[in-house]
C-alpha positions in Angstrom: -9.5 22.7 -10.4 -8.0 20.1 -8.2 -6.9 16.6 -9.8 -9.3 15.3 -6.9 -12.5 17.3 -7.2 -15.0 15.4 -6.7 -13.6 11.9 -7.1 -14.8 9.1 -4.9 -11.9 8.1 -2.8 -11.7 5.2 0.1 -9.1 5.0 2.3 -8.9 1.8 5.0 -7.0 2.0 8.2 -7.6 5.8 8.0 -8.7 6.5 11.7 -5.2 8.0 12.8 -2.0 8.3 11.7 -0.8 8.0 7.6 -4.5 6.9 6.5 -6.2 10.1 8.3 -3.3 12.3 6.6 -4.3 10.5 3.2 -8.0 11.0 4.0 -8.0 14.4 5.2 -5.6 15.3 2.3 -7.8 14.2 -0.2 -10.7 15.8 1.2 -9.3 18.8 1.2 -9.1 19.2 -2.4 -12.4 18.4 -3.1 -12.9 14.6 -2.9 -15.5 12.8 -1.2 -14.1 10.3 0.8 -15.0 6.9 2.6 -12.9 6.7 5.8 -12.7 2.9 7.2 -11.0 2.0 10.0 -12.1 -1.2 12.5 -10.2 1.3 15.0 -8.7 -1.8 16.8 -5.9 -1.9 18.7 -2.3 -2.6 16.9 -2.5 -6.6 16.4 -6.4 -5.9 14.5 -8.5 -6.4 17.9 -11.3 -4.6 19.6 -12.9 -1.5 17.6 -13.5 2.0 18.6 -15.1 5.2 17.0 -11.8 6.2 15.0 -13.5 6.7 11.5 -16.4 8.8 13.3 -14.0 11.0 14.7 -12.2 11.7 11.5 -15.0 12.2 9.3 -16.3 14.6 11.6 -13.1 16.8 11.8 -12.9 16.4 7.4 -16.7 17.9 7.6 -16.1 20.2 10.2 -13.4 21.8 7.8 -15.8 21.6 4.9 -15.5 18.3 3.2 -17.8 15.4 2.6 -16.9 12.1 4.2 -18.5 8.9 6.1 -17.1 6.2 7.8 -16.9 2.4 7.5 -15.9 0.4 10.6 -15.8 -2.7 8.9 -12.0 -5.3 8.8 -10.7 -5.4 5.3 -9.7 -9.2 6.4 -13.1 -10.3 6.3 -14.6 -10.4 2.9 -17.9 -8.8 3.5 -16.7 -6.5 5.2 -14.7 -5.7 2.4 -17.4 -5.7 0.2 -18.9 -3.3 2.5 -16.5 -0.8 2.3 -16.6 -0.6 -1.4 -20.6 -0.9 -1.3 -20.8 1.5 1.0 -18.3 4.3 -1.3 -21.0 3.5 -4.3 -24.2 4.1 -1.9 -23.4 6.9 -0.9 -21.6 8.8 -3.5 -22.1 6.7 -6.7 -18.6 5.0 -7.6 -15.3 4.7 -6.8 -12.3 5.9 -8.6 -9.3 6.0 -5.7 -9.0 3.2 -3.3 -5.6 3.5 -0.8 -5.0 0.3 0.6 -3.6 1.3 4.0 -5.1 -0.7 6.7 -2.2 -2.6 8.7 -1.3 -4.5 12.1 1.7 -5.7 13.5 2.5 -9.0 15.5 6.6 -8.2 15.9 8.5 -11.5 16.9 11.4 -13.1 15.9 11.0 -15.7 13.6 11.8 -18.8 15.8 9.2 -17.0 18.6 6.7 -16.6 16.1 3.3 -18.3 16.2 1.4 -19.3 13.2 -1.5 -17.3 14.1 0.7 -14.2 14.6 2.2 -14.8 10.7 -1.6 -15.4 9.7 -2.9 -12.2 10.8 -0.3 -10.1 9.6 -0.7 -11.8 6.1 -4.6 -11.5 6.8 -4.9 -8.1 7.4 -2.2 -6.3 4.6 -1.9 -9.0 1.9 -5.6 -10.5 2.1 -7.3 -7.7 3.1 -6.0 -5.1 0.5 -6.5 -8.1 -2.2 -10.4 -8.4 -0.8 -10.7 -4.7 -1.2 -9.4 -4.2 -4.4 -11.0 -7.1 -5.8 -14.8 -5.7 -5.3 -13.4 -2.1 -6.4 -11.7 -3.7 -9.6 -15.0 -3.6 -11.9 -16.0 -0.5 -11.2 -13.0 0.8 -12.1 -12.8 -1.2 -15.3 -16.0 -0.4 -16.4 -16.0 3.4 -16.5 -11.9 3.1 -17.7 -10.6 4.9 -15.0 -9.3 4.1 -11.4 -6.0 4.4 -9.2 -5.2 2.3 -6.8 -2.7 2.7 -4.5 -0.8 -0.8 -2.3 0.9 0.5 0.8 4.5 -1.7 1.0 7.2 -1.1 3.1 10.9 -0.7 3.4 10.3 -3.9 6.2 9.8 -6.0 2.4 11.8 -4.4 0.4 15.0 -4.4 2.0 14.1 -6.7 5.6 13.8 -5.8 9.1 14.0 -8.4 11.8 11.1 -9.1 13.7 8.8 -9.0 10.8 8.5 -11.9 8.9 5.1 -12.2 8.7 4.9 -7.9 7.5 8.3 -8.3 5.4 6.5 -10.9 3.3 3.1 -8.9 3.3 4.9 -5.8 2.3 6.5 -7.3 -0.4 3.8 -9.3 -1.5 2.1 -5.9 -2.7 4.8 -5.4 -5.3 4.0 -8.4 -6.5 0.5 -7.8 -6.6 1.2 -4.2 -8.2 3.2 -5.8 -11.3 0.4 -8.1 -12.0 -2.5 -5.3 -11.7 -0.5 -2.2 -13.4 -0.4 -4.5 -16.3 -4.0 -5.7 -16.3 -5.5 -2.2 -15.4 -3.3 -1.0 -18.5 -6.3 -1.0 -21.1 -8.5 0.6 -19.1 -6.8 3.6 -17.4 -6.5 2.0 -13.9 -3.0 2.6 -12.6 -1.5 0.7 -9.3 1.3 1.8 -7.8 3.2 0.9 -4.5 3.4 3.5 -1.3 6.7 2.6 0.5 5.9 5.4 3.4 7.7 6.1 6.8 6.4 8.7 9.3 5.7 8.4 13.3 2.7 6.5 14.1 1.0 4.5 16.7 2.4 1.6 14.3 5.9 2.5 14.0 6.1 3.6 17.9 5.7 -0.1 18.5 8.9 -1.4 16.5 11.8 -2.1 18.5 14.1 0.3 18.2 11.8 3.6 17.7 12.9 6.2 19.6 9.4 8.2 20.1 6.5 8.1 22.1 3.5 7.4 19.7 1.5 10.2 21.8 4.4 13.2 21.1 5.8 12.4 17.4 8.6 14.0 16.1 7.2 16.8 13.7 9.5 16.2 11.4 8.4 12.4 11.0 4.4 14.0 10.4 2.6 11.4 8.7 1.0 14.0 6.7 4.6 14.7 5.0 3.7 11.0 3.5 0.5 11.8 1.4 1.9 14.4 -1.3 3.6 11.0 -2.9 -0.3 9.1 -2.7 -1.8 12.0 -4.2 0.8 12.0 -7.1 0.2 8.0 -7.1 -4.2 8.9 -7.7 -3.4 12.0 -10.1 -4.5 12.0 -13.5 -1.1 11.8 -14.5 -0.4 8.6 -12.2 2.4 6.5 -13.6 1.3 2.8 -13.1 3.9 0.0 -11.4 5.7 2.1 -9.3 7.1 2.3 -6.0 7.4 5.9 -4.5 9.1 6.1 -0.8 7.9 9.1 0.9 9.2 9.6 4.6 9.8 13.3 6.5 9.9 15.4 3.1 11.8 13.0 1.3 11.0 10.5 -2.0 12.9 8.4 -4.1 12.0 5.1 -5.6 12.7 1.6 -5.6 12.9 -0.7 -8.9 13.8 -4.3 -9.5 17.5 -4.9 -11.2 18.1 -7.6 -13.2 20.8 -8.7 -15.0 21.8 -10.7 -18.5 21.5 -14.3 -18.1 25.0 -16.0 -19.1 24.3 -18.6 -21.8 25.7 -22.1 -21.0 23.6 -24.0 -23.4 21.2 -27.1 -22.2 24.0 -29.7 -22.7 26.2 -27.9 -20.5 23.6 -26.6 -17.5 25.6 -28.2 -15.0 25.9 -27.6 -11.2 30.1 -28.0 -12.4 29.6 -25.9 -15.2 27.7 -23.3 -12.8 30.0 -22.7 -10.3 32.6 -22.5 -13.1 30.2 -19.4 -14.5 28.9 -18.2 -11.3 30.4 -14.5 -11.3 29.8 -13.9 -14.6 26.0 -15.2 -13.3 26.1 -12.6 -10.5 28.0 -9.8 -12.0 25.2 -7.0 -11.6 27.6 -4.5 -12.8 25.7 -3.5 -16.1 22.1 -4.6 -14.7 19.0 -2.5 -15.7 15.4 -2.0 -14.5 12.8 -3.8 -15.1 9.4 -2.5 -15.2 6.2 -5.0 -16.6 4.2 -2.4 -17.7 7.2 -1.0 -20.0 7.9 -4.1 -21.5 4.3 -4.6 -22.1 3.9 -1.0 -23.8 7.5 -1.6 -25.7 
């Protein structure tokens, strides 16, 4: 029997590209899932029938589904969504934070409503949505949730400011919930995914046509890593990249702090000390939820 049999999963921003492989991957091993999507365009406006079309193709293949249309930057909506997973099927036990836009500038070109947005739709919007699926989850000791980051946070990409410090935000919001959920069997892990989507057709640079992907850049090469991140066997505080067949993962490194001693904690002093400071040459990783099991 499938890890996913019967599970209650919801997965936002799932009318096309990685959320519709995540959705339809899910479904297809039994769970019942809640597809939202506002199906807006790429900066979060307008709305369309995108959910409706994917629930019908998960039932026409023999799955259950329904859609949501609600924005995950709205807090009822959010509610909604969650609401909406326990009407209809009972509970919750996998959310997949994936819902996303993109307002691309340079920094110095960048409006403040253009940084709100972004930071309102992947940063607010997945905490809103986990927030009202958090106490389900903690009551029945059991849930996975996974944060959708990206390699735009991790490591920078210029243009994105405003998704760089989203993306990243969710690690930070992943250390503090892995550790949290730790009691009561809720793991949270991070999704660092790359594929060719609507979303990534629109980032300078990309070198496809959103309407003709490469094959080899399928979204649906992404989800085996999400479906490893909601498996019984989830680890918790992780970051998985997943991108056309390949995965690794990303950790934070730190190093040990050089003792110069309160009297001497000088900017002089520093400077004096500042390779032995920076030397990362014997740094290790550093995982919350180890250091709180150890």
């Amino acid at each position: 029997m499938s890890d996913f049999e019967g599970k209650v999963v919801v997965v936002t921003g799932a009318g096309g590209g990685l959320g519709k492989a995540h959705a339809v991957a899910f479904a297809a091993r039994g769970a019942k899932v809640v597809v939202n999507d506002l199906g807006g365009s790429l900066d979060g406006s307008g709305g369309s029938d995108a959910a409706d079309v994917v629930v019908d193709e998960i039932r026409a293949a023999g799955g259950e589904a329904i859609a949501n249309k609600a924005s995950v930057s709205d807090r009822e909506g959010a509610k909604s969504i969650i609401e909406d997973a326990v009407k209809h099927f009972g509970t919750i036990d996998i959310l997949v934070n994936n819902a996303g836009n993109l307002r691309d500038k340079s920094f110095k070109n960048m409006t403040l409503d253009e940084y709100d947005s972004v930071i309102d739709v992947h940063l607010r919007g997945t905490g809103y949505v986990t927030h009202y699926a958090w106490p389900i989850m903690y009551e029945k000791n059991w849930g996975r949730i996974v944060l959708t980051s990206s390699t735009s946070g991790i490591f920078g990409n210029f243009g994105q400011a405003n998704y760089g410090a989203a993306k990243m935000g969710m690690w930070g919001m992943m250390n503090v919930l892995s550790i949290e959920g730790l009691s009561h069997n809720i793991r949270v892990n991070c999704l660092a995914p790359g594929a060719a989507t609507r979303m990534t057709a629109s980032v300078p640079g990309a070198t496809f046509d959103s309407d003709n992907p490469p094959p080899e850049r399928a979204p649906d090469l992404v989800s085996p890593a999400v479906l490893y991140l909601c498996s019984e066997e989830a680890p918790t505080g992780w970051v998985i990249h997943a991108a056309a067949g390949r995965f690794s993962r990303s950790q934070i490194f730190a190093n040990e702090s050089v003792e110069l001693g309160a009297e001497n904690a000088s900017y002089e002093n520093l400077l004096e000390n500042i390779e032995r400071v920076t030397d990362m040459s014997a740094a290790t990783g550093r995982n919350p939820t180890e250091r709180r099991r150890g």
